[in-house]
Phi, psi and omega in degrees: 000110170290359191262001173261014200261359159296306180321297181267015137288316184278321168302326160304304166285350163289294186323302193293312158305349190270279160322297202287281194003282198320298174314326179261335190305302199301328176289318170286352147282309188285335176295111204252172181239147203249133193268170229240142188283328185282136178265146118294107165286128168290122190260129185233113214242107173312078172230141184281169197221114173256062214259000000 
């Protein structure tokens, strides 16, 4: 019947929005980042400046 083929299209795509919705929070929450070990030390070099 076509005149109900609206009905189950818009539901299918809330469902399908939904699911991606979920998918991307979960991903974006659950992803950790792992830190990075190496410091950078700063070099800082004693020279007077005589201007």
């Amino acid at each position: 019947m076509p005149q109900m083929a609206p009905m189950s299209w818009l539901l299918l795509f809330i469902m399908f929005i939904t699911v991606f919705i979920m998918f991307n929070i979960l991903n974006y929450y659950c992803f950790m980042y792992t830190p990075k070990s190496t410091l950078v030390k700063k070099t800082t070099s004693n020279l007077s400046w005589k201007w």
